[in-house]
C-alpha positions in Angstrom: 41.0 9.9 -19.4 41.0 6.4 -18.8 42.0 5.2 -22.6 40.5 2.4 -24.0 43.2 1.2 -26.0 40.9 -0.5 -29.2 39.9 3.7 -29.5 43.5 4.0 -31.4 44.5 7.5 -32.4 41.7 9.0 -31.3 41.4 7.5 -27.8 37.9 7.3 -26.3 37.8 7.0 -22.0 36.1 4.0 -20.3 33.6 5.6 -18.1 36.0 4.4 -15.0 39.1 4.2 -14.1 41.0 1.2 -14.5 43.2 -1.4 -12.2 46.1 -0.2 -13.1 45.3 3.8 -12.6 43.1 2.9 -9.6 46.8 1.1 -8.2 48.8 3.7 -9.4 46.6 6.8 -7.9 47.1 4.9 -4.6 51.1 5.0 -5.0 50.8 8.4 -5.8 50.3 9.0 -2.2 52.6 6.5 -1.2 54.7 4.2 -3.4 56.7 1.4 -1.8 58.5 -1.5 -3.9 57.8 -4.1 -1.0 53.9 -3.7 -0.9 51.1 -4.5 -3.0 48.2 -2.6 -3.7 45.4 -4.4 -5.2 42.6 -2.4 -6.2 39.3 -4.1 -5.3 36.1 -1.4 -6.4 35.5 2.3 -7.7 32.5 3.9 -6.5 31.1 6.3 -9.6 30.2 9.9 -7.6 29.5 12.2 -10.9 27.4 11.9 -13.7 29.1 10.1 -16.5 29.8 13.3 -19.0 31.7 12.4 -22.3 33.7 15.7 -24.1 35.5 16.3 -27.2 39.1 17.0 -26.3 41.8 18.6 -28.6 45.2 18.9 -28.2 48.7 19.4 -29.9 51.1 16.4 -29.7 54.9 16.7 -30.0 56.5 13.8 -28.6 58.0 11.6 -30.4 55.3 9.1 -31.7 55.0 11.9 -34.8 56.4 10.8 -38.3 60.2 11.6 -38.9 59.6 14.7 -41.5 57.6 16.3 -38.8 59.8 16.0 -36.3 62.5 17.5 -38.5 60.4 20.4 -39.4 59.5 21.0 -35.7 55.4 20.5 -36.5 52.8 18.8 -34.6 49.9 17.4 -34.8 46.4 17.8 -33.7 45.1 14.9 -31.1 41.8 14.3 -30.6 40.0 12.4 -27.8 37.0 11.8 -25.9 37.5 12.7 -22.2 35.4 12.8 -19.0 34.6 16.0 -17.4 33.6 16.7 -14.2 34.4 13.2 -12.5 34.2 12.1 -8.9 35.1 8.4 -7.5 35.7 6.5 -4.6 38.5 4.3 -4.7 39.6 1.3 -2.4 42.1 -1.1 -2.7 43.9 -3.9 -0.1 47.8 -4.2 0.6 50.1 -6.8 1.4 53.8 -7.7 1.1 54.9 -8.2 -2.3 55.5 -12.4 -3.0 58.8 -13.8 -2.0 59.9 -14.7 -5.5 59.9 -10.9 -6.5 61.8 -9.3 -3.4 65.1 -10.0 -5.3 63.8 -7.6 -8.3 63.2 -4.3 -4.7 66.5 -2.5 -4.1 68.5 -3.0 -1.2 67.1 -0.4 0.6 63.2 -1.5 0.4 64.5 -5.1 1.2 66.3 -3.6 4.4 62.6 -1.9 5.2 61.1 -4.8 4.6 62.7 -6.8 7.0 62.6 -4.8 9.8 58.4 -4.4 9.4 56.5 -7.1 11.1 53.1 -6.2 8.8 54.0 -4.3 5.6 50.6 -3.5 4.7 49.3 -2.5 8.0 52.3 0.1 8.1 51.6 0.8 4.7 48.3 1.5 5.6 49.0 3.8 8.6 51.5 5.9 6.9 49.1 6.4 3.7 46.2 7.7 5.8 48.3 9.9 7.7 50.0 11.2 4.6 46.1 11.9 3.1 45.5 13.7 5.8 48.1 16.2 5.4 47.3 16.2 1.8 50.9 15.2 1.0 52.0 12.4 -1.7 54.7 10.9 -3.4 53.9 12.1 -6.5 50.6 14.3 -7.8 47.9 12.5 -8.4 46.2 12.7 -12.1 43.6 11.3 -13.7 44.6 9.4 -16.6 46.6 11.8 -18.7 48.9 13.9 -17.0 46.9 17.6 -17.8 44.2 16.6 -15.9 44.8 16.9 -12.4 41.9 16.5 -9.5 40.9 19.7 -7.5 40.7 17.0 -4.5 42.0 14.1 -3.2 41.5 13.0 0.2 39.6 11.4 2.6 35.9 10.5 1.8 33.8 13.1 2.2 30.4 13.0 3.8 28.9 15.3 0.9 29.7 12.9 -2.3 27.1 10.6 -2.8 27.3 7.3 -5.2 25.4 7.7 -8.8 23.2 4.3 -8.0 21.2 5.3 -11.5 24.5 4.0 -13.6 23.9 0.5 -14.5 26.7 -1.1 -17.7 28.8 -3.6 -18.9 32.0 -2.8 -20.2 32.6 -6.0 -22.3 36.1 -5.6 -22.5 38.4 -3.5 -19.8 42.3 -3.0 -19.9 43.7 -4.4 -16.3 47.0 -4.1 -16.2 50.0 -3.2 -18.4 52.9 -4.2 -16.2 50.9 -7.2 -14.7 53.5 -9.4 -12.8 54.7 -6.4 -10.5 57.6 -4.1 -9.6 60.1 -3.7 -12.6 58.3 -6.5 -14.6 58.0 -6.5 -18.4 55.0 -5.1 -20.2 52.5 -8.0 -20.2 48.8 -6.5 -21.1 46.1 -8.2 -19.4 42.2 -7.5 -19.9 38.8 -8.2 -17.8 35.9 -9.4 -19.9 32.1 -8.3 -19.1 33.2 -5.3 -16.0 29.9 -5.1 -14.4 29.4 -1.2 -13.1 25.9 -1.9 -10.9 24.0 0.9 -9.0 27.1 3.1 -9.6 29.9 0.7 -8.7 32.6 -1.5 -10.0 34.4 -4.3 -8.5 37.8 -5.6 -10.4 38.5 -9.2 -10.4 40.5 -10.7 -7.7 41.9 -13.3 -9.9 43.7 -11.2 -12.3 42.5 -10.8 -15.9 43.0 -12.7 -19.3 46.6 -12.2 -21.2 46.4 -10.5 -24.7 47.5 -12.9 -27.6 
């Protein structure tokens, strides 16, 4: 579930994931406050298959009186089933200006690694490997959790018969970095050609 935020209560997915869940899939297996991932294309591997999901709520978004009366209520959303992507991103050290905002202990790593995002880049392929990560990986919405996650395999195949623009994709929510404010920022026209999408390197558009 990949939530297009103009869907409102009744979220509808973009047919890919986005920047920020393509970065944040990537920390999954390996989160560091002194590196940067930056997400460069997804690779479509499934069929695009849209579902009606239903679910009960009860956090705390519901209105006052039902949270007294300890009801709920019924969400309703249109998910993608049966996915499959290839995801790649690049790394680097985080900008100067930000290492003040790292604690003391990434700062201390930091300084002691001649090339961050080569290291970073060893460590996360061994850590694939092993099939261990920093967190478990989901796709979107917490429930929905991938059968797999690994290295590519030689079976999955790119769907080269998608062709669409999205004319308007969420990028980022937290956009300047580690411990930032919220700051949405959007892509215009995301081109997904022969089954792939490439993100912007420049960073998107700020929301008024």
């Amino acid at each position: 579930m990949w939530t297009r935020p103009d869907t409102g209560d009744c979220p509808v997915s973009y047919p890919a994931p986005t920047y920020s869940a393509v970065k944040a899939i990537f920390e999954s297996i390996l989160w560091g406050p002194v590196v940067l991932i930056i997400p460069t294309k997804v690779e479509i591997c499934a069929p695009v298959q849209y579902h009606n999901y239903q679910t009960n709520y009860g956090g705390p978004l519901r209105k006052a009186r039902v949270v007294v009366e300890g009801g709920g209520f019924q969400l309703l959303a249109t998910v993608l089933i049966d996915v499959c992507y290839r995801l790649y991103a690049e790394v680097s050290t985080i900008p100067k200006n930000f290492k003040d905002r790292v604690p003391d202990k990434a700062r201390q790593w930091d300084g002691k690694t001649t090339s961050p995002g080569h290291a970073y880049r060893d460590i996360f392929n061994r850590r694939l490997k092993k099939g261990q990560c920093f967190t478990i990986p989901f796709l979107g919405w917490k429930e929905f959790g991938p059968n797999y996650f690994g290295e590519f395999r030689e079976t999955t195949k790119v769907q080269n018969d998608i062709h669409m623009v999205i004319p308007s994709m969420l990028r980022e929510v937290f956009s300047e970095g580690y411990a930032s404010k919220c700051a949405f920022t959007y892509e215009q026209d995301v081109k997904i050609t022969a089954g792939m999408m490439e993100f912007c390197k420049q960073g998107g558009r700020h929301a008024e």
